[in-house]
PDB file of N, CA, C and O in Angstrom:
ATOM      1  N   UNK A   1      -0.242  18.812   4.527  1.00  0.00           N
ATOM      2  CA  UNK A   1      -0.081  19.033   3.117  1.00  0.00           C
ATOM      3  C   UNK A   1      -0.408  17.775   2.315  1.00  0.00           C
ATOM      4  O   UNK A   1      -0.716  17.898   1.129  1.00  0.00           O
ATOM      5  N   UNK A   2      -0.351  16.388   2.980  1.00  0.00           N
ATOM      6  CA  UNK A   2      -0.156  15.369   2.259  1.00  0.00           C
ATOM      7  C   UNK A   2      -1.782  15.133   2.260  1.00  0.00           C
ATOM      8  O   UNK A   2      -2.296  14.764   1.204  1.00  0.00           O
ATOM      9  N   UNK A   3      -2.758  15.375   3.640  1.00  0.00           N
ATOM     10  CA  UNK A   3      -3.726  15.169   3.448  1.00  0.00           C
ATOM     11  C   UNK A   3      -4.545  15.819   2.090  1.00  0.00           C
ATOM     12  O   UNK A   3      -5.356  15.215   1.389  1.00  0.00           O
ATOM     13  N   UNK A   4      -4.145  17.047   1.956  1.00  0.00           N
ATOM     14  CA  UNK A   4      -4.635  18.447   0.947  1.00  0.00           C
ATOM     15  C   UNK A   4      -5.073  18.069  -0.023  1.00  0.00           C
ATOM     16  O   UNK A   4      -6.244  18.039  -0.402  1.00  0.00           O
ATOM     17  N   UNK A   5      -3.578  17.549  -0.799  1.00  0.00           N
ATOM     18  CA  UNK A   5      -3.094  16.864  -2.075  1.00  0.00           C
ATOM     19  C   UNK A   5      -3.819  15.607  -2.172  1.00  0.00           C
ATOM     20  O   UNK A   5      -4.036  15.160  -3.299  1.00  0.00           O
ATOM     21  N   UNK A   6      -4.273  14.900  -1.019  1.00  0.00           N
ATOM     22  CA  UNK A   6      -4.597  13.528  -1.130  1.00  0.00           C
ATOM     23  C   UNK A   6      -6.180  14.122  -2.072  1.00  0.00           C
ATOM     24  O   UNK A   6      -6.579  13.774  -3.183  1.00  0.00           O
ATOM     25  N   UNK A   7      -6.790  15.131  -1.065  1.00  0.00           N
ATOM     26  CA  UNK A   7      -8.056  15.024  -1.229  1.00  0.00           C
ATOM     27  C   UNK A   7      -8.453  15.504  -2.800  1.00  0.00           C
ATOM     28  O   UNK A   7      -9.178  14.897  -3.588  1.00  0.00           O
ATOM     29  N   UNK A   8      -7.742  16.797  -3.006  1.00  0.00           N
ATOM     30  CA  UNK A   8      -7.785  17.222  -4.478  1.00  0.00           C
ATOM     31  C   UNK A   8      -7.760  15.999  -5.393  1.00  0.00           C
ATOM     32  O   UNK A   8      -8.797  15.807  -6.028  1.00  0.00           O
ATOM     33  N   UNK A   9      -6.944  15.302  -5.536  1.00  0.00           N
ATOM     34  CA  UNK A   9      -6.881  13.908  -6.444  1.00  0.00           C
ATOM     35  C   UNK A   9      -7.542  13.286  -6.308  1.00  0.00           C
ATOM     36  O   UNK A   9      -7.951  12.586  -7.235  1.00  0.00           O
ATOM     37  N   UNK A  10      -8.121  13.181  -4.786  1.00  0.00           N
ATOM     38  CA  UNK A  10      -9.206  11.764  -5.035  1.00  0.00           C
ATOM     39  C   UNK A  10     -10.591  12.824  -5.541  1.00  0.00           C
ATOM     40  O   UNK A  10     -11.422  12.200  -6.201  1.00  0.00           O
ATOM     41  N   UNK A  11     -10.878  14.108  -5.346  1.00  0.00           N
ATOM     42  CA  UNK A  11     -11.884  14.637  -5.355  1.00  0.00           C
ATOM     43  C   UNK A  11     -11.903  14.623  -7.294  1.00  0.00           C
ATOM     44  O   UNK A  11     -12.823  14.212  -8.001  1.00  0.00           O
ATOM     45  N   UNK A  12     -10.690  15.160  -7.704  1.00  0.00           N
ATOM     46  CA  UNK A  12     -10.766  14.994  -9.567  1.00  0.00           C
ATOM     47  C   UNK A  12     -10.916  13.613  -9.762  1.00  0.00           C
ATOM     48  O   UNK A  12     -11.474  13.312 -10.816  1.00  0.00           O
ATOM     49  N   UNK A  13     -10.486  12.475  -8.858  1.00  0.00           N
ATOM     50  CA  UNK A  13     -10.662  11.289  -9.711  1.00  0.00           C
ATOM     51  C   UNK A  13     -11.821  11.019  -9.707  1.00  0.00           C
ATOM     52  O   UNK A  13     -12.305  10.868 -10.828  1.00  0.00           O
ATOM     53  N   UNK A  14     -12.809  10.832  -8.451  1.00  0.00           N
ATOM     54  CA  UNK A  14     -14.019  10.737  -8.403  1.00  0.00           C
ATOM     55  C   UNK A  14     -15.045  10.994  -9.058  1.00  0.00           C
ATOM     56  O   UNK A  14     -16.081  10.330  -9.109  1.00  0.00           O
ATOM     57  N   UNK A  15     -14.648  12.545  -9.893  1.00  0.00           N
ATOM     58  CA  UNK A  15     -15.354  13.134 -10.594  1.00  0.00           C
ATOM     59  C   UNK A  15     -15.247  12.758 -11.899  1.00  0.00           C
ATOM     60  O   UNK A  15     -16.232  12.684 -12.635  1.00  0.00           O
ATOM     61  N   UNK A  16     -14.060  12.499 -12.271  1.00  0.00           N
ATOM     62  CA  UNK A  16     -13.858  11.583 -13.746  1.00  0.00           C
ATOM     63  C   UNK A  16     -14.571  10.374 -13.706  1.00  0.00           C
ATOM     64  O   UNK A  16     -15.427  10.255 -14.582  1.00  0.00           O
ATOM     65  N   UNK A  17     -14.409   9.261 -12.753  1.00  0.00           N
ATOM     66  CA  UNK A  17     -15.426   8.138 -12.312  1.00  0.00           C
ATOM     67  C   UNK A  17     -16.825   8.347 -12.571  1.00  0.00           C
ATOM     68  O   UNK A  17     -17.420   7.622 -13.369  1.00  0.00           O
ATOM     69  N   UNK A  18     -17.243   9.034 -12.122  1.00  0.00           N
ATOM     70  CA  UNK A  18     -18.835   9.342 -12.208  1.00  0.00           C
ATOM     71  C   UNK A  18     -19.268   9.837 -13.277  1.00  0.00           C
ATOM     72  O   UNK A  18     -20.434   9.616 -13.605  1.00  0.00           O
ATOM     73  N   UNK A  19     -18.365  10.679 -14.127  1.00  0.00           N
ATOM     74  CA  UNK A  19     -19.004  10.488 -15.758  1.00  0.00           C
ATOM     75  C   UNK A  19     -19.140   9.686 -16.366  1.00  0.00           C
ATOM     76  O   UNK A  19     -19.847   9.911 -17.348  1.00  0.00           O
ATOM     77  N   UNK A  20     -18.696   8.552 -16.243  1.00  0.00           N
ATOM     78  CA  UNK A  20     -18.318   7.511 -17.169  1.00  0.00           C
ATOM     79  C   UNK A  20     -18.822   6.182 -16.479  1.00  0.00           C
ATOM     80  O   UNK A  20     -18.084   5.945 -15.523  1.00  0.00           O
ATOM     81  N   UNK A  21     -20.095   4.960 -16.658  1.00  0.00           N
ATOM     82  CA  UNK A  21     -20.127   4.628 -16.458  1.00  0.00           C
ATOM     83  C   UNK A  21     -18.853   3.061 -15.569  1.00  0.00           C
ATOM     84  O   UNK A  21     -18.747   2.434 -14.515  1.00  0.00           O
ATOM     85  N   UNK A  22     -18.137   3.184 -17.057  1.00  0.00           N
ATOM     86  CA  UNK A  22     -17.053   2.161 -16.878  1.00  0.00           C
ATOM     87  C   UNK A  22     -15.678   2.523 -16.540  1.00  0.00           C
ATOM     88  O   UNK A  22     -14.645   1.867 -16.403  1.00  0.00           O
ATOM     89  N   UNK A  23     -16.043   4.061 -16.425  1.00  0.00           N
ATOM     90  CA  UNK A  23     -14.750   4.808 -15.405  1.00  0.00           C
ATOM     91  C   UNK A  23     -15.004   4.411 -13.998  1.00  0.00           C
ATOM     92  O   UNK A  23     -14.042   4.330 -13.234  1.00  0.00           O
ATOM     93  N   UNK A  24     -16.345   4.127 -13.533  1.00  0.00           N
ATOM     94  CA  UNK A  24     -16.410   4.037 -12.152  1.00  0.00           C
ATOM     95  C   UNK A  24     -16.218   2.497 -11.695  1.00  0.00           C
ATOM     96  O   UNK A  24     -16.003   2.097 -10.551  1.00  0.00           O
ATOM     97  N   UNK A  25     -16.386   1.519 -13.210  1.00  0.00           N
ATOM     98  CA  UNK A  25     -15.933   0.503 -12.628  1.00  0.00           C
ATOM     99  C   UNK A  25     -14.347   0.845 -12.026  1.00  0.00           C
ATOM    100  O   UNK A  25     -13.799   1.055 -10.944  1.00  0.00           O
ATOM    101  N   UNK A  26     -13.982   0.746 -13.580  1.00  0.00           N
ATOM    102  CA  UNK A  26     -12.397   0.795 -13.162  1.00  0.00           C
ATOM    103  C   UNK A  26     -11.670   1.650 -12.301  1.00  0.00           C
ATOM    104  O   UNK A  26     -10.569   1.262 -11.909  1.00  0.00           O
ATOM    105  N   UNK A  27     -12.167   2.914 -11.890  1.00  0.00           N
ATOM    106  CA  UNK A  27     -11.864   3.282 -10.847  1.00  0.00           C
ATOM    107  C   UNK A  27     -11.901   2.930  -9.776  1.00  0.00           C
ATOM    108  O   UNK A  27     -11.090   3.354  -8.953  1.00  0.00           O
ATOM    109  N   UNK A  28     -13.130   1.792  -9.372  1.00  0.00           N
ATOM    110  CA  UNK A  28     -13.634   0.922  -8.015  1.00  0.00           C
ATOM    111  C   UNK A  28     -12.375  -0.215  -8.356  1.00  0.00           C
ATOM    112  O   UNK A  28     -11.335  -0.070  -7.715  1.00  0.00           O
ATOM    113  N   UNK A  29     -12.427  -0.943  -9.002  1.00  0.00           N
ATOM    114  CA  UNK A  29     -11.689  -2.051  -9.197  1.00  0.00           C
ATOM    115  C   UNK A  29     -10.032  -1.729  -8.922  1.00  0.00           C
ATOM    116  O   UNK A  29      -9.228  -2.444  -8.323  1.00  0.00           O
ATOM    117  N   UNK A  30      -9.844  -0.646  -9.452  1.00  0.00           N
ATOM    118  CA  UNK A  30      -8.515  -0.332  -9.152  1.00  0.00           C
ATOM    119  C   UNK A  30      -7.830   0.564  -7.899  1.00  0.00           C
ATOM    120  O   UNK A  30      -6.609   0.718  -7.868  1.00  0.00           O
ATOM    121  N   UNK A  31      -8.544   1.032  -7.063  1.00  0.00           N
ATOM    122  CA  UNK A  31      -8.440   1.454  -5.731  1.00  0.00           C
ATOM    123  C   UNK A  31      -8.535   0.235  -4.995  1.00  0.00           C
ATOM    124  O   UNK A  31      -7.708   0.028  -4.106  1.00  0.00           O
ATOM    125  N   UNK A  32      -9.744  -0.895  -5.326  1.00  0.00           N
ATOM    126  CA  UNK A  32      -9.523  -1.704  -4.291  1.00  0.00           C
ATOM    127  C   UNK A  32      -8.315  -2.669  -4.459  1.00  0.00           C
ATOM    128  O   UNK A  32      -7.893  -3.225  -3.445  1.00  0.00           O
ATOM    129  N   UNK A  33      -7.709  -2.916  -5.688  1.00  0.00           N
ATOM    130  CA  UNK A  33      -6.884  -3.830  -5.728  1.00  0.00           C
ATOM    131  C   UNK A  33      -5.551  -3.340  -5.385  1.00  0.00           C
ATOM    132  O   UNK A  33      -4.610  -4.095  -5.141  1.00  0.00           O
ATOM    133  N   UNK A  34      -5.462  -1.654  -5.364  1.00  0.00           N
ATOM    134  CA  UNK A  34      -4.120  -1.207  -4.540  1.00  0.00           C
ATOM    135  C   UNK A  34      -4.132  -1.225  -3.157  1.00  0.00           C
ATOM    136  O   UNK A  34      -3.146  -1.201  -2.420  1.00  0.00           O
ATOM    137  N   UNK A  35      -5.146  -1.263  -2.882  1.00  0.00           N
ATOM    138  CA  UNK A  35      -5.465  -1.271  -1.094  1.00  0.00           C
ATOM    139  C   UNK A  35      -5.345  -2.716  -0.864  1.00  0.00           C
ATOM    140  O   UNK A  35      -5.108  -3.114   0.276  1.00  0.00           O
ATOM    141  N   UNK A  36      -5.517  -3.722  -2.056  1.00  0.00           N
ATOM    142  CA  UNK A  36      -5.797  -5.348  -1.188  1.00  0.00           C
ATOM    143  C   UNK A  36      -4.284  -5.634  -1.446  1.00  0.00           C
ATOM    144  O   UNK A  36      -3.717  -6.143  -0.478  1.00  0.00           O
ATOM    145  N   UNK A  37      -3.534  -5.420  -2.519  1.00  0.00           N
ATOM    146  CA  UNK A  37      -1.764  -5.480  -2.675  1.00  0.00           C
ATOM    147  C   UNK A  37      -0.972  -4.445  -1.817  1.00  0.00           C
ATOM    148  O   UNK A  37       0.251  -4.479  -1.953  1.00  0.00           O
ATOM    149  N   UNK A  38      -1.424  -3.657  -1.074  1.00  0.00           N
ATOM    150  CA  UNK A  38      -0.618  -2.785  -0.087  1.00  0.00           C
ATOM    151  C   UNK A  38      -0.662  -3.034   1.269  1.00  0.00           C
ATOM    152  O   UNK A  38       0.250  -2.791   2.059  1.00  0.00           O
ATOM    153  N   UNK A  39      -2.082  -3.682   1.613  1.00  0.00           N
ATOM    154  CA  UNK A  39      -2.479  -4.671   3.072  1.00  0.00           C
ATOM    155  C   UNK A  39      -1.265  -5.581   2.696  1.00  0.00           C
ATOM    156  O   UNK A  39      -0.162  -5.609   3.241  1.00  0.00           O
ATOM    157  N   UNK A  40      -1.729  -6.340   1.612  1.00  0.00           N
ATOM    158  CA  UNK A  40      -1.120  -7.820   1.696  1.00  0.00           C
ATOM    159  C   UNK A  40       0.551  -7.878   1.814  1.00  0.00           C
ATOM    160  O   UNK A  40       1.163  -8.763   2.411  1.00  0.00           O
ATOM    161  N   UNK A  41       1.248  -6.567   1.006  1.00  0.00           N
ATOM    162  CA  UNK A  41       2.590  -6.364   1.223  1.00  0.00           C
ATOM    163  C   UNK A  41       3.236  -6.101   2.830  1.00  0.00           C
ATOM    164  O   UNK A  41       4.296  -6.367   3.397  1.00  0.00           O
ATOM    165  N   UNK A  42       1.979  -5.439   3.184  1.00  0.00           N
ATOM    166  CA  UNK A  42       2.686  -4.844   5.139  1.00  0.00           C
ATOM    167  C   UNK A  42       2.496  -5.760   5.525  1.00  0.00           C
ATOM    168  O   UNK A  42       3.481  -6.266   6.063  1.00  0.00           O
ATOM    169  N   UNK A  43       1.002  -6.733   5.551  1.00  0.00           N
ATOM    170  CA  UNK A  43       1.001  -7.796   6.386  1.00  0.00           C
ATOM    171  C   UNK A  43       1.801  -8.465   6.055  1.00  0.00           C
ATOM    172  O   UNK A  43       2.339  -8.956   7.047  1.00  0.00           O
ATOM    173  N   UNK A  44       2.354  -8.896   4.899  1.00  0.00           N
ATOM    174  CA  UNK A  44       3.814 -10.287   4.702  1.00  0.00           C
ATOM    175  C   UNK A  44       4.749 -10.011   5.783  1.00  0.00           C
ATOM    176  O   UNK A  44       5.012 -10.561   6.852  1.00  0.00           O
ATOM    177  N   UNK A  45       5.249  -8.781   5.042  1.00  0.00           N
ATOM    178  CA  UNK A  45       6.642  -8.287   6.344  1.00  0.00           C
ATOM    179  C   UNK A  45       6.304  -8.375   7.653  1.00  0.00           C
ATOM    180  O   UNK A  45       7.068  -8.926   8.446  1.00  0.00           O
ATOM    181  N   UNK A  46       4.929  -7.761   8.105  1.00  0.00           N
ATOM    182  CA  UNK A  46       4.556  -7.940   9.813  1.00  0.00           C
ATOM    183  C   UNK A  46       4.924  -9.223  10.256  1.00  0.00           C
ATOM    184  O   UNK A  46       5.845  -9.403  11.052  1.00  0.00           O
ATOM    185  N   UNK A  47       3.799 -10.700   9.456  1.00  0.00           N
ATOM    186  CA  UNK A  47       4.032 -11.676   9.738  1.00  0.00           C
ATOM    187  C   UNK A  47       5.457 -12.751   9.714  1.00  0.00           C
ATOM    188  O   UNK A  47       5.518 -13.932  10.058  1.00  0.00           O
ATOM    189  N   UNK A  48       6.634 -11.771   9.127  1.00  0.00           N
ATOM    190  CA  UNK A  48       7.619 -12.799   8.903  1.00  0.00           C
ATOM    191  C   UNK A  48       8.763 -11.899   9.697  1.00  0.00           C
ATOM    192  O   UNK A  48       9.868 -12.404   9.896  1.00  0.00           O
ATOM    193  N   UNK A  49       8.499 -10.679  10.104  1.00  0.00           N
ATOM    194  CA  UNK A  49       9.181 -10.224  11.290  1.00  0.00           C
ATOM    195  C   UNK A  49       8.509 -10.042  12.465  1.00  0.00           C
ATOM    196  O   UNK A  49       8.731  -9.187  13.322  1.00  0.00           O
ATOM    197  N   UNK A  50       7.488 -11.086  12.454  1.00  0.00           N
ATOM    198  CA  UNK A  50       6.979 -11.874  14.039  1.00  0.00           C
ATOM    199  C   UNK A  50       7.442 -12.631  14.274  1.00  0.00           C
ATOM    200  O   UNK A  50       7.923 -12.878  15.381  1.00  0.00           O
ATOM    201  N   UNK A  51       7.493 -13.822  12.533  1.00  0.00           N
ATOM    202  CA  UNK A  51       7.932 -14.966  13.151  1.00  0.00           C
ATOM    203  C   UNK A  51       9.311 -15.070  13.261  1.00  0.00           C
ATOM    204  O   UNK A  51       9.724 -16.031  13.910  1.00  0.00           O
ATOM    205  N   UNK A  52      10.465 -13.981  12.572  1.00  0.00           N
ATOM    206  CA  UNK A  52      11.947 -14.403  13.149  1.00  0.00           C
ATOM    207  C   UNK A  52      12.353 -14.071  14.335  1.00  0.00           C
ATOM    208  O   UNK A  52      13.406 -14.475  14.827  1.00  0.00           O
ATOM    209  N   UNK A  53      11.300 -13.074  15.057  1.00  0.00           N
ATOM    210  CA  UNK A  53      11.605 -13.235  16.099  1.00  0.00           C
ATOM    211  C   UNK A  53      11.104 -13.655  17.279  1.00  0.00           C
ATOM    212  O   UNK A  53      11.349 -13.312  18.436  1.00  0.00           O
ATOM    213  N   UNK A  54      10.073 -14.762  16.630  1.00  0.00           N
ATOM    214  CA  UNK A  54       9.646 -15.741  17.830  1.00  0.00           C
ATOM    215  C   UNK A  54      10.098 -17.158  17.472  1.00  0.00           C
ATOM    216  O   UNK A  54      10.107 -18.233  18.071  1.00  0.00           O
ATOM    217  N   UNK A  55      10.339 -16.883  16.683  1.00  0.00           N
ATOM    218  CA  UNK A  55      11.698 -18.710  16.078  1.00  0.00           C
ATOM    219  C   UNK A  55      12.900 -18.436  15.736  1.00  0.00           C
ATOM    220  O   UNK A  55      13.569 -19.274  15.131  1.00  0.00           O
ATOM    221  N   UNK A  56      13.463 -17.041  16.105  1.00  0.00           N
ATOM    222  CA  UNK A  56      14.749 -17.625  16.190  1.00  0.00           C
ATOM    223  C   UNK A  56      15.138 -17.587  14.113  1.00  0.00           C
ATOM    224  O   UNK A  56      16.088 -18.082  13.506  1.00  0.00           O
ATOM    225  N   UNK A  57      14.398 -17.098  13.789  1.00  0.00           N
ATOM    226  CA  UNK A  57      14.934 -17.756  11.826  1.00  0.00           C
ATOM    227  C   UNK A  57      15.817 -16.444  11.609  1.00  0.00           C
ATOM    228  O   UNK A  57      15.625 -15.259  11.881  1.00  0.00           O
ATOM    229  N   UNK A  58      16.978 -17.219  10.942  1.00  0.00           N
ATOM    230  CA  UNK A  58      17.730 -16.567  10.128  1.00  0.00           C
ATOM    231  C   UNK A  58      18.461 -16.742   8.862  1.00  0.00           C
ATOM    232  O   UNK A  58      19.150 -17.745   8.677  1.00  0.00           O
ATOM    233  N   UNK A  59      18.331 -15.729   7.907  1.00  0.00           N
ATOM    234  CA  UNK A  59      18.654 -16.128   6.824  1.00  0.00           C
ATOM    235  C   UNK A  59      18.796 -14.954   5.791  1.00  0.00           C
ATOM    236  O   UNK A  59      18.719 -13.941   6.487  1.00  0.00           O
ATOM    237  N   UNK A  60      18.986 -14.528   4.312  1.00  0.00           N
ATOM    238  CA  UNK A  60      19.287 -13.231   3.894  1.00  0.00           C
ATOM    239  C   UNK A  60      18.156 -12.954   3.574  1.00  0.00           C
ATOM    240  O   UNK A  60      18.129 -11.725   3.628  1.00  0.00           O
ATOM    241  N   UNK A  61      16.978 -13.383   3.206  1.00  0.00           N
ATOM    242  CA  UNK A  61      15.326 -13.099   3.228  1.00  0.00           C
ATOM    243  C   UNK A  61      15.262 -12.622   4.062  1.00  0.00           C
ATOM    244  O   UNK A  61      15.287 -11.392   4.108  1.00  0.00           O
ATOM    245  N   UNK A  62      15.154 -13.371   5.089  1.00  0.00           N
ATOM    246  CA  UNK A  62      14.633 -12.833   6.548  1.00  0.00           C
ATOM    247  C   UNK A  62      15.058 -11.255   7.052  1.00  0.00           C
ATOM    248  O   UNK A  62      14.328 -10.287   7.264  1.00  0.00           O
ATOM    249  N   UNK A  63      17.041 -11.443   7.193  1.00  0.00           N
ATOM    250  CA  UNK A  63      17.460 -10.346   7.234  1.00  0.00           C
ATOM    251  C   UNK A  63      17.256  -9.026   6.423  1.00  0.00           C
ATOM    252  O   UNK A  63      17.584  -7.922   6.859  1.00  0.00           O
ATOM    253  N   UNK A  64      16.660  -9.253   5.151  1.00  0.00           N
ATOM    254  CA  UNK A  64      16.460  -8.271   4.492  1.00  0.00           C
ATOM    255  C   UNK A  64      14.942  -7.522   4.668  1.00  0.00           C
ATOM    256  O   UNK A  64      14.707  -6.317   4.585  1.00  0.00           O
ATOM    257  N   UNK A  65      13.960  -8.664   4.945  1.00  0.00           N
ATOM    258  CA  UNK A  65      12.905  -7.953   5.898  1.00  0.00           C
ATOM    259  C   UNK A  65      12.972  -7.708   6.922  1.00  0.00           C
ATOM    260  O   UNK A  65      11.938  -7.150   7.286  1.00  0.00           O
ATOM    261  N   UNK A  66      13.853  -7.844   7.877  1.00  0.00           N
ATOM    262  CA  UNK A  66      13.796  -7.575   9.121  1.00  0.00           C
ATOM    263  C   UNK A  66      14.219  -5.680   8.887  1.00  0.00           C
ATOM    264  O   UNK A  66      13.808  -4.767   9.604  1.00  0.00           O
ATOM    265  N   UNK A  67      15.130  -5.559   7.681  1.00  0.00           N
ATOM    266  CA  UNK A  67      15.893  -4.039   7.553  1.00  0.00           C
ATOM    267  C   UNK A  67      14.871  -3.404   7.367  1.00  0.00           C
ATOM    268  O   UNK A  67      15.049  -2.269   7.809  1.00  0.00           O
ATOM    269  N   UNK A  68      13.284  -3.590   6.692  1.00  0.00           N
ATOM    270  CA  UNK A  68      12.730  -3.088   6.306  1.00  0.00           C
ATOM    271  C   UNK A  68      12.083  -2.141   7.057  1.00  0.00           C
ATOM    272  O   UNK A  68      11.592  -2.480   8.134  1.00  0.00           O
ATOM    273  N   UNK A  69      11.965  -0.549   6.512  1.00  0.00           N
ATOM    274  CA  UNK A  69      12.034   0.819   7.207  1.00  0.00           C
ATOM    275  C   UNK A  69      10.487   0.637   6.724  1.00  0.00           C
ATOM    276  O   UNK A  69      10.126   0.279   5.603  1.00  0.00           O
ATOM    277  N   UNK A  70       9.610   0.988   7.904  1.00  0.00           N
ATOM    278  CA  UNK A  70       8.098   1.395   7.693  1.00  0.00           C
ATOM    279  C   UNK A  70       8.139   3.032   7.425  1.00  0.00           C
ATOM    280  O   UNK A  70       7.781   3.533   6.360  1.00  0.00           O
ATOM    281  N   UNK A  71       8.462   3.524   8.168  1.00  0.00           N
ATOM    282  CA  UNK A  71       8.434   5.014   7.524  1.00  0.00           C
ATOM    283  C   UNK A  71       8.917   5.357   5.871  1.00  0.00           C
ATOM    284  O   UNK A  71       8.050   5.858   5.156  1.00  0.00           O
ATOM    285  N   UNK A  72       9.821   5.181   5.474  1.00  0.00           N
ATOM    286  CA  UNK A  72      10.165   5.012   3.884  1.00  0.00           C
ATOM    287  C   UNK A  72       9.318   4.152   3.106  1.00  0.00           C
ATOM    288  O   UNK A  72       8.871   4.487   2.010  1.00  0.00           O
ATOM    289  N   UNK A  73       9.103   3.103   3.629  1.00  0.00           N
ATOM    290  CA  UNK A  73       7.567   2.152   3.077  1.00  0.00           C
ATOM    291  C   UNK A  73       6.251   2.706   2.733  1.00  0.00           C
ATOM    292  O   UNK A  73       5.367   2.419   1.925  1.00  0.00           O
ATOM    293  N   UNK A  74       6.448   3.675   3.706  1.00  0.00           N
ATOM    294  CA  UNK A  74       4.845   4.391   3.803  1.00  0.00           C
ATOM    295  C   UNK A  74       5.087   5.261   2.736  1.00  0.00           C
ATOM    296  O   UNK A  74       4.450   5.218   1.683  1.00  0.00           O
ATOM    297  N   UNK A  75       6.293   6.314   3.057  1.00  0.00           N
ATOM    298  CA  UNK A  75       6.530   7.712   1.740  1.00  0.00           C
ATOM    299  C   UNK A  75       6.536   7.306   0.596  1.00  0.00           C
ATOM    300  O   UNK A  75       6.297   8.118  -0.298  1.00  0.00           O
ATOM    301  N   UNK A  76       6.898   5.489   0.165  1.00  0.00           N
ATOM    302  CA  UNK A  76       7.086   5.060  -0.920  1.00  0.00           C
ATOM    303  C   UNK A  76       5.890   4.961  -1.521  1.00  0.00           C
ATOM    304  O   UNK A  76       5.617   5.371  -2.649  1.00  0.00           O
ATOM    305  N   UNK A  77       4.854   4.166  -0.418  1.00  0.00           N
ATOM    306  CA  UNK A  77       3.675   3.891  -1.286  1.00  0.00           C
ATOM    307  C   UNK A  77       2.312   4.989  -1.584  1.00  0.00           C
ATOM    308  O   UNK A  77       1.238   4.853  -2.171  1.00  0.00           O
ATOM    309  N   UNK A  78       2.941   6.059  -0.890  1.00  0.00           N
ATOM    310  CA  UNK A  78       1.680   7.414  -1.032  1.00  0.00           C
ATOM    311  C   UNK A  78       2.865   8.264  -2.234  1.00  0.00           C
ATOM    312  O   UNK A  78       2.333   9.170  -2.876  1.00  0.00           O
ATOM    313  N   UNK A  79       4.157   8.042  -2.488  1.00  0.00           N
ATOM    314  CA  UNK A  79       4.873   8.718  -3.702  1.00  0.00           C
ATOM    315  C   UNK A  79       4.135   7.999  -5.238  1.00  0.00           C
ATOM    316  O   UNK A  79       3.559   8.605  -6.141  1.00  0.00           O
ATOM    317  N   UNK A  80       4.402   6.555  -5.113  1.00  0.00           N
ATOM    318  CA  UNK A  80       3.724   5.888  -5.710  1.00  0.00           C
ATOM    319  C   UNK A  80       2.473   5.868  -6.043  1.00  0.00           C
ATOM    320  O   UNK A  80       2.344   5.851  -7.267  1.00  0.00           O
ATOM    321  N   UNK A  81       1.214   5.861  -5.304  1.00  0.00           N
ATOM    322  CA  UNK A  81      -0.274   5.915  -5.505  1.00  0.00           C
ATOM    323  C   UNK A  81      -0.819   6.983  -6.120  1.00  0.00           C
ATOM    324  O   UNK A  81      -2.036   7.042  -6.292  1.00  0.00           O
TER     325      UNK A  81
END
């Protein structure tokens, strides 16, 4: 179902994009910059719940990424997008 919905939206957005010359910028510009801030958010957490638990770090940062649920992460950011 989630795929369905995905495609309908991207299929109307696409189509709004392509009328409009400077719709397709901003449509390019703004897909890629949610995809380069949604990498860059998973990779933070990956990399800093590698490193507490290959050094040993603790602290309420740390602990509070370490709580961090990837499944709810994910529903959050496709509720969101």
């Amino acid at each position: 179902m989630m795929d369905t919905t995905d495609g309908i939206l991207m299929a109307k957005a696409s189509k709004w994009a392509l009328r409009d010359p400077l719709g397709k910028v901003f449509y390019n510009v703004t897909c890629t910059g949610l995809s380069v801030a949604v990498a860059l958010g998973i990779g933070s957490i990956e990399v800093v719940q590698v490193l507490m638990d290959r050094l040993s770090i603790r602290g309420a940062l740390v602990d509070f990424v370490d709580a961090v649920n990837f499944r709810i992460l994910g529903y959050g950011i496709v509720a969101r997008s």
